[in-house]
C-alpha positions in Angstrom: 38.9 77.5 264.1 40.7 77.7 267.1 43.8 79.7 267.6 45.4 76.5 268.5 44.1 74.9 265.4 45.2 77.9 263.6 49.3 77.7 264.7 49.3 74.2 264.3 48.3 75.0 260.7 50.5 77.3 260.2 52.9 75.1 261.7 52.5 72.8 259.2 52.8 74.7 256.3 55.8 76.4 257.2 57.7 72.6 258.0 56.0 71.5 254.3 58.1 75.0 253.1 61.5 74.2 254.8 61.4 70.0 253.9 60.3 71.1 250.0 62.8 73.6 250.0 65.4 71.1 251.1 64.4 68.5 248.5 64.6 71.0 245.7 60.9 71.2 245.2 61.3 75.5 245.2 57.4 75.9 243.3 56.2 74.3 246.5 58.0 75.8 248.7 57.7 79.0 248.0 53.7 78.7 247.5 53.9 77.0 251.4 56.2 80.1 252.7 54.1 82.7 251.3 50.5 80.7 252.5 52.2 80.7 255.9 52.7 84.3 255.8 49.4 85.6 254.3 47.1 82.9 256.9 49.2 84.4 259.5 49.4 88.3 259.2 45.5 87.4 258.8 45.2 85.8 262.0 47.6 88.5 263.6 45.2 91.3 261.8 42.0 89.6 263.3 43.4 89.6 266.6 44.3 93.3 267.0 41.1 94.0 265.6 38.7 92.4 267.8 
């Protein structure tokens, strides 16, 4: 995966977070949020590493 492939991901998942947050789905939202956050400190992590 590219890291293009991997913002636009990312991306996506966090605009899923904020539109389920706004329509009062908070399970979802929350579950988006923190994918977003784990898929991108791992990203970040692989970066500094190699």
């Amino acid at each position: 995966m590219t890291d293009f492939q991997r913002d636009i991901l990312i991306g996506l998942m966090f605009s899923v977070g904020i539109l389920g947050f706004i329509s009062g789905e908070f399970i979802v939202s929350t579950i988006m949020f923190a994918t977003a956050a784990i898929f991108s400190n791992i990203s970040v992590s692989r970066r500094l590493l190699g």
